[in-house]
Backbone and ligand atoms as CSV (ligand in chain L), in Angstrom:
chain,resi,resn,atom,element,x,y,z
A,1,UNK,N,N,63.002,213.704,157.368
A,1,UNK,CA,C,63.253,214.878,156.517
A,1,UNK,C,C,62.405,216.039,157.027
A,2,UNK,N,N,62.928,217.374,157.288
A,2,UNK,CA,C,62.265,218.477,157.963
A,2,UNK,C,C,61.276,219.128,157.018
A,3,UNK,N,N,60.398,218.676,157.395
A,3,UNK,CA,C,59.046,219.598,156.367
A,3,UNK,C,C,58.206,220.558,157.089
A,4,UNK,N,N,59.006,221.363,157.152
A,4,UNK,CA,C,57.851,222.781,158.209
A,4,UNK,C,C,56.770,223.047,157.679
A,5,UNK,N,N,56.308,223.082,156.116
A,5,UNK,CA,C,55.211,223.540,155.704
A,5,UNK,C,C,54.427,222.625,155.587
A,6,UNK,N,N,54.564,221.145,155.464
A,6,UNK,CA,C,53.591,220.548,156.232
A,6,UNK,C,C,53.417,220.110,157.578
A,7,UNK,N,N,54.424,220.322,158.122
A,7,UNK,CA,C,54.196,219.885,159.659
A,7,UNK,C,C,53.277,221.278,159.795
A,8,UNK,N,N,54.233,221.899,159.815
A,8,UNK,CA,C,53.254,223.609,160.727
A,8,UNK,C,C,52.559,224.288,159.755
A,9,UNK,N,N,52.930,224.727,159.215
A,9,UNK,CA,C,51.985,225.218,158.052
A,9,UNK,C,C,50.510,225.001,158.041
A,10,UNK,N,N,50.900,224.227,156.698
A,10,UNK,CA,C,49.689,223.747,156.364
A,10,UNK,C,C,48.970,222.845,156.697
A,11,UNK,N,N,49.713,222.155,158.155
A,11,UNK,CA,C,48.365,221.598,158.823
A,11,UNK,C,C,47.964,222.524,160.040
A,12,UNK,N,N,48.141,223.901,159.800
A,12,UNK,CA,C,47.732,224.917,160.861
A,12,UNK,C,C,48.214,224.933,162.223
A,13,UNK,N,N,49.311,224.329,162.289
A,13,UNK,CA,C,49.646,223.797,163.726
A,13,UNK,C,C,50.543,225.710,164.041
A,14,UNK,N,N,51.105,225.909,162.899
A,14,UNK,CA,C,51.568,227.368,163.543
A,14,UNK,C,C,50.758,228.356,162.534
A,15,UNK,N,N,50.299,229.403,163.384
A,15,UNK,CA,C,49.630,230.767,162.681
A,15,UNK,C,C,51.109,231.524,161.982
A,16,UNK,N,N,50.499,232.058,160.728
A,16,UNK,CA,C,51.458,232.982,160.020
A,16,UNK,C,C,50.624,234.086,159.249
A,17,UNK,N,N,51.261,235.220,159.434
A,17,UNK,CA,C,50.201,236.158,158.615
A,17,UNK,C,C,49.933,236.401,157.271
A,18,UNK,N,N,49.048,235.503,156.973
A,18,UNK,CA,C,49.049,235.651,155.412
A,18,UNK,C,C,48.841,237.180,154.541
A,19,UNK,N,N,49.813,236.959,153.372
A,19,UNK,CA,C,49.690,237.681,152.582
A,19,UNK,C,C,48.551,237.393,151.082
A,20,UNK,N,N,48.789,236.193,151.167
A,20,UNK,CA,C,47.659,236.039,149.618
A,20,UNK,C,C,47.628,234.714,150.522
A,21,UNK,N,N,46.366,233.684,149.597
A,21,UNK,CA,C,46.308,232.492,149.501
A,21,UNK,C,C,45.216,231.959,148.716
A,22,UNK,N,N,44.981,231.125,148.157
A,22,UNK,CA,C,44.394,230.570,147.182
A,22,UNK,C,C,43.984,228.753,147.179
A,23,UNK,N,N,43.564,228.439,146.376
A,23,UNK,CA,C,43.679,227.121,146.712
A,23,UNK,C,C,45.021,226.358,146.175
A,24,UNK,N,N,45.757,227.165,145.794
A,24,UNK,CA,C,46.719,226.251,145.198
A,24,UNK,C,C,48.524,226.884,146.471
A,25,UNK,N,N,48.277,228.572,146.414
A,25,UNK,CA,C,49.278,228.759,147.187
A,25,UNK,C,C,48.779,229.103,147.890
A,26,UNK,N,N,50.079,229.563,149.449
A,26,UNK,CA,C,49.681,230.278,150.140
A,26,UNK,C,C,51.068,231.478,150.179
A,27,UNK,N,N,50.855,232.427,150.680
A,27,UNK,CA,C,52.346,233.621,150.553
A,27,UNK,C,C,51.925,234.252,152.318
A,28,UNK,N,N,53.011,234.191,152.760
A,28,UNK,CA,C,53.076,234.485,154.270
A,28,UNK,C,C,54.127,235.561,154.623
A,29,UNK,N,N,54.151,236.290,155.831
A,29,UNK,CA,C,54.961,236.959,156.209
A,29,UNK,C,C,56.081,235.737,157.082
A,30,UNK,N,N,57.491,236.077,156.673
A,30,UNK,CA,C,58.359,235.080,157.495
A,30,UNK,C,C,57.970,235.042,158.719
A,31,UNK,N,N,58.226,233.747,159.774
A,31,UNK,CA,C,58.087,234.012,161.110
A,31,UNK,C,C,59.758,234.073,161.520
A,32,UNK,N,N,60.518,233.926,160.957
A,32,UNK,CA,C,62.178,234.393,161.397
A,32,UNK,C,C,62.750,235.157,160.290
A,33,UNK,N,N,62.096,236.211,160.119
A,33,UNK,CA,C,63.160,236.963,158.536
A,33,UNK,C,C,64.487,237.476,158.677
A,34,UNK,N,N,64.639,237.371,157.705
A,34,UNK,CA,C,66.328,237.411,157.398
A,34,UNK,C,C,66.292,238.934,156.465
A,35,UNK,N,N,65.116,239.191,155.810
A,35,UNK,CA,C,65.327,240.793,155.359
A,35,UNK,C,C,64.338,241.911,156.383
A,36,UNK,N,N,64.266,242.878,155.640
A,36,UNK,CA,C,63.730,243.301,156.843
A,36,UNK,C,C,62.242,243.118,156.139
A,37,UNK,N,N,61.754,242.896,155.174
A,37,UNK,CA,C,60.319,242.494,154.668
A,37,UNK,C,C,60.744,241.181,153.790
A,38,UNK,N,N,59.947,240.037,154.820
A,38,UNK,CA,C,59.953,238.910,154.392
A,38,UNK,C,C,58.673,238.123,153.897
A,39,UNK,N,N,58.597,237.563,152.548
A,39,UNK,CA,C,57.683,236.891,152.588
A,39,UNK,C,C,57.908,235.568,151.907
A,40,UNK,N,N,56.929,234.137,152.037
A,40,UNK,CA,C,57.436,233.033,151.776
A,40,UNK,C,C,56.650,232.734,150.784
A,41,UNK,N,N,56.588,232.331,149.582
A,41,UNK,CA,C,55.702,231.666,148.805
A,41,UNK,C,C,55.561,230.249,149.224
A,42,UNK,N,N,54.527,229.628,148.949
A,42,UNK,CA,C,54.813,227.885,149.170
A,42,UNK,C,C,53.368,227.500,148.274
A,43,UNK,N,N,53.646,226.246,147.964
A,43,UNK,CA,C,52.942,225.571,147.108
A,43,UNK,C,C,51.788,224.761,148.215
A,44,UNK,N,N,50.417,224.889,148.295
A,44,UNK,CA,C,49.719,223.810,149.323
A,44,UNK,C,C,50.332,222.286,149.207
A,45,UNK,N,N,50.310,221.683,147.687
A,45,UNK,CA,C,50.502,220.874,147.333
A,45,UNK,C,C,51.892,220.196,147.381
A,46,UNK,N,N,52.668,219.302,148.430
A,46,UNK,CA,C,53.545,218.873,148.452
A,46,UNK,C,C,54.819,218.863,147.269
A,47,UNK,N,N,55.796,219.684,147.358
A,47,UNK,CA,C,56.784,219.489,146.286
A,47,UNK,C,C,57.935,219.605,147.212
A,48,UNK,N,N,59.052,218.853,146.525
A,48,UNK,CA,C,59.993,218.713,147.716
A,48,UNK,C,C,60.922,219.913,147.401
A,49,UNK,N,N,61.103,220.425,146.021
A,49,UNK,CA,C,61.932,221.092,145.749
A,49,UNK,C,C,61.753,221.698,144.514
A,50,UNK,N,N,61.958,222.882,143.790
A,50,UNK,CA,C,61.869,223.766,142.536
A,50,UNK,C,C,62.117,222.419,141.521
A,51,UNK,N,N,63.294,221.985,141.484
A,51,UNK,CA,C,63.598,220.430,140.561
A,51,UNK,C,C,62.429,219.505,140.539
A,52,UNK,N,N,61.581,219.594,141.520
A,52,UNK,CA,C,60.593,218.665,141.617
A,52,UNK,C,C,59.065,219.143,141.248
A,53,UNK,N,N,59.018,220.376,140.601
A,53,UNK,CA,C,57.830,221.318,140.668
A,53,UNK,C,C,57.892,221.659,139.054
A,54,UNK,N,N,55.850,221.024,139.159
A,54,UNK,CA,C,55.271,220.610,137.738
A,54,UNK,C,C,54.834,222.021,137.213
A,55,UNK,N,N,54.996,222.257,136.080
A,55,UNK,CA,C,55.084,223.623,135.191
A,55,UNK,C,C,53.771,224.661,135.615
A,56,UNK,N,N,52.668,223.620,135.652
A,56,UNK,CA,C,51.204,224.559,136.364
A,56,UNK,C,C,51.507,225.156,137.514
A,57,UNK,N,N,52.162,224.323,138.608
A,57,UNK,CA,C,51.898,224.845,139.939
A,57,UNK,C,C,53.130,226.091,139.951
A,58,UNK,N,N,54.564,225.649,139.127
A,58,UNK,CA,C,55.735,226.720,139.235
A,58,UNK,C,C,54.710,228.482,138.890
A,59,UNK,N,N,54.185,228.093,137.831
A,59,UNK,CA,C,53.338,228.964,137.074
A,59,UNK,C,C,52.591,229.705,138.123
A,60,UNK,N,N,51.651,229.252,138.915
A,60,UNK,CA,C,50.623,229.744,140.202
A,60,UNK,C,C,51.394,230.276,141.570
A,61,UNK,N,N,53.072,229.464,141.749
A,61,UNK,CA,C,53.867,230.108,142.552
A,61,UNK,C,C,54.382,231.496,142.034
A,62,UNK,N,N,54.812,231.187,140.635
A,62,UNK,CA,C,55.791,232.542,140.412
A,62,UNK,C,C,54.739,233.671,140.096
A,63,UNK,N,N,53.297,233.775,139.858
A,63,UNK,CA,C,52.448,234.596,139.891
A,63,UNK,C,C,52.533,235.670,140.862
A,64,UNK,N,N,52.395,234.756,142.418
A,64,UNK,CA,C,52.391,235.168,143.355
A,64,UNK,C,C,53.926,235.674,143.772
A,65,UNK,N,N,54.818,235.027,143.598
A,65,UNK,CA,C,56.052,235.701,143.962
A,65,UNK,C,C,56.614,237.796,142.903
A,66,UNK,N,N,55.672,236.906,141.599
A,66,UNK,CA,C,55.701,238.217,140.897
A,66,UNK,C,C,54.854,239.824,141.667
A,67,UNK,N,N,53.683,239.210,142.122
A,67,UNK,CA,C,53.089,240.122,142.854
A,67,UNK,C,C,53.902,240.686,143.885
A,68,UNK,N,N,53.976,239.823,144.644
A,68,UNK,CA,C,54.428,240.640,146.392
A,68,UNK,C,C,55.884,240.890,145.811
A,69,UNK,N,N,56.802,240.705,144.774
A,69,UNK,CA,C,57.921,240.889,144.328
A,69,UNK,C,C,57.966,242.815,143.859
A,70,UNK,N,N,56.536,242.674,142.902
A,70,UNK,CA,C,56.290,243.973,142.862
A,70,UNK,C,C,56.064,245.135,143.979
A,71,UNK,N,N,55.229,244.497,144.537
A,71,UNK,CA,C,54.569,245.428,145.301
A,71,UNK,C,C,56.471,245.772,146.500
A,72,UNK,N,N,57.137,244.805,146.990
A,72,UNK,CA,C,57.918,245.501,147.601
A,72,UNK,C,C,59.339,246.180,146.842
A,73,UNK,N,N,59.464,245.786,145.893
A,73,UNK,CA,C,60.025,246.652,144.871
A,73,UNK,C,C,59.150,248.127,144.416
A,74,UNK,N,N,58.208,248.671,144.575
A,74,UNK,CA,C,57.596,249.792,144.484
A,74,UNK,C,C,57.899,249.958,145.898
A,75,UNK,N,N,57.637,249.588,147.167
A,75,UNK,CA,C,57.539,250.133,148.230
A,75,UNK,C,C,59.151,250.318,149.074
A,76,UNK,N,N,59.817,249.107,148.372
A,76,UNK,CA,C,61.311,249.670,149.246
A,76,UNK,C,C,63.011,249.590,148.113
A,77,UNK,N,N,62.010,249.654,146.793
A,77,UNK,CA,C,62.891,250.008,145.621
A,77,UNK,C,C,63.789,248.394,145.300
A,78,UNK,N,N,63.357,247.477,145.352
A,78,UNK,CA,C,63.635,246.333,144.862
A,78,UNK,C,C,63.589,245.235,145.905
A,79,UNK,N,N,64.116,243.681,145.336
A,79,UNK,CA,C,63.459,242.491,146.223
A,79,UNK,C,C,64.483,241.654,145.771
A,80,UNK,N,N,65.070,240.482,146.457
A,80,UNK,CA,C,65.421,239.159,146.327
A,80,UNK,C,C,64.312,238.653,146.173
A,81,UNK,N,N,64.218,237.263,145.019
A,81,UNK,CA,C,63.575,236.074,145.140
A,81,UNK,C,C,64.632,235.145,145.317
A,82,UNK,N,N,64.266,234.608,145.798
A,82,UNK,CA,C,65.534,233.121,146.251
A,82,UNK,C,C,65.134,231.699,146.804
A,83,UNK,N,N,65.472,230.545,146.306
A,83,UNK,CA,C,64.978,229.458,146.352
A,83,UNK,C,C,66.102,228.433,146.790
A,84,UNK,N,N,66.107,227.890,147.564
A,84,UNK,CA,C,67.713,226.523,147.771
A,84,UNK,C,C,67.122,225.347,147.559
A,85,UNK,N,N,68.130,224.345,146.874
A,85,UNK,CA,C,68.176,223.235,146.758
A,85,UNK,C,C,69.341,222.794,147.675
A,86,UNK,N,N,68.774,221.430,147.580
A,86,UNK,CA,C,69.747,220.174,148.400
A,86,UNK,C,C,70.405,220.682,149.606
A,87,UNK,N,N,71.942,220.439,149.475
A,87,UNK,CA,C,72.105,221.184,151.221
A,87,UNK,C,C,71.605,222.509,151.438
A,88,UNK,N,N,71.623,223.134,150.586
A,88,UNK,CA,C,71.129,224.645,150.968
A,88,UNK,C,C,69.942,224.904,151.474
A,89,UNK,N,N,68.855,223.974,150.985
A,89,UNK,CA,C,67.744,223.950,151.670
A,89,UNK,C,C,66.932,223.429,152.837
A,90,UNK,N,N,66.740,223.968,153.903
A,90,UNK,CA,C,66.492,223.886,155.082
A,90,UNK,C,C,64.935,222.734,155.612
A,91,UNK,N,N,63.988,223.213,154.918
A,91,UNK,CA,C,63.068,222.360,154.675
A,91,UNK,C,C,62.435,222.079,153.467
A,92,UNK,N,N,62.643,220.801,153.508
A,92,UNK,CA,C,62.082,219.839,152.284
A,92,UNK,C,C,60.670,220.015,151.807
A,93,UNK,N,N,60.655,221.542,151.388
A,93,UNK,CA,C,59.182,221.596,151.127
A,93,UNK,C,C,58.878,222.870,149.658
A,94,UNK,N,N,59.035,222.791,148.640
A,94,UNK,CA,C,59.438,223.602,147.728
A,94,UNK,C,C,59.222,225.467,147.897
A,95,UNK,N,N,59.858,226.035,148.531
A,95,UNK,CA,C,58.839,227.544,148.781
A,95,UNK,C,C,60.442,228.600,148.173
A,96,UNK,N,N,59.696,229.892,148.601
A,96,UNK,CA,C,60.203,230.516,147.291
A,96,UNK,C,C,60.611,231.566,148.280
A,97,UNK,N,N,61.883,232.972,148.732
A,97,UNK,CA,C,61.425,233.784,149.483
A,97,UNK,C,C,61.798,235.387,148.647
A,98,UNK,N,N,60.762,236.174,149.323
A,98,UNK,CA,C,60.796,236.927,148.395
A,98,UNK,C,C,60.921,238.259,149.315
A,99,UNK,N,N,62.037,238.836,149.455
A,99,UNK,CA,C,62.345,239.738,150.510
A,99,UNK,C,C,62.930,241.633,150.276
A,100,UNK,N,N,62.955,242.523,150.859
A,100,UNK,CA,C,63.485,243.593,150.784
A,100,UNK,C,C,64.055,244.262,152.130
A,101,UNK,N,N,65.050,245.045,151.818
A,101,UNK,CA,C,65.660,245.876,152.476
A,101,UNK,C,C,64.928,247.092,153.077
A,102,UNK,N,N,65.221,247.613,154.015
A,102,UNK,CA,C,64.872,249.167,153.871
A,102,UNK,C,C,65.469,249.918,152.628
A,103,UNK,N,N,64.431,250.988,152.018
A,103,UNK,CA,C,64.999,251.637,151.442
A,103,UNK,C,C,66.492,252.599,151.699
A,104,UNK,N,N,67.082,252.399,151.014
A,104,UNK,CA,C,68.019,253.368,151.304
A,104,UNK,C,C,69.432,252.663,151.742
A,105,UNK,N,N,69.139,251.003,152.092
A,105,UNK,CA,C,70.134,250.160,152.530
A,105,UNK,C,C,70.741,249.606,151.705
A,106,UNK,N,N,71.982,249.275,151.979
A,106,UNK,CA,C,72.774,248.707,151.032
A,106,UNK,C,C,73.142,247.350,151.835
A,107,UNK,N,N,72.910,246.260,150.478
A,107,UNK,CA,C,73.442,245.100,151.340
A,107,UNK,C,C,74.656,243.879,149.683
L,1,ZN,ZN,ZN,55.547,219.384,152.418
């Protein structure tokens, strides 16, 4: 089962530029984004999926997704948060992404 955030991640095997981190999350700039400001929430603590994620830690993720959610909604006038399950989700590792457009783009 493909777990990038613990294979690379969070056992440091790949550098990513963090945006916050804490002991519980960490929030990164994508290393392949799909908007043009990407960032990833992820839980340190192994969860395979949002379905699988205990009310404290959802709580300490969506903090952080609320933040950088804000901050690029002030800076490029709004944000996707977006999360996949089962086939939709790429690696088996619960994370959250929280992205914007250029201003002025329509998508
Ligand atoms: Zn994992």
């Amino acid at each position: 089962m493909s777990d990038w955030y613990c294979d690379e991640l969070l056992s440091g095997r790949t550098t990513v530029e963090k945006v916050f981190e804490d002991d519980g999350v960490v929030a990164f700039w994508h290393t392949r984004p799909y908007y043009a400001h990407h960032v990833v929430v992820t839980p340190r603590r192994h969860v395979d999926s949002l379905l699988d994620c205990d009310a404290g830690t959802l709580a300490s993720i969506f903090e952080v997704v609320r933040a950088v959610a804000g901050q690029l909604a002030a800076d490029y006038g709004g944000a996707h948060i977006v999360t996949n399950l089962g086939k939709y989700q790429e690696s088996k590792h619960f994370h959250v992404h929280v992205g914007a457009d250029d201003e002025g783009a329509t998508a």
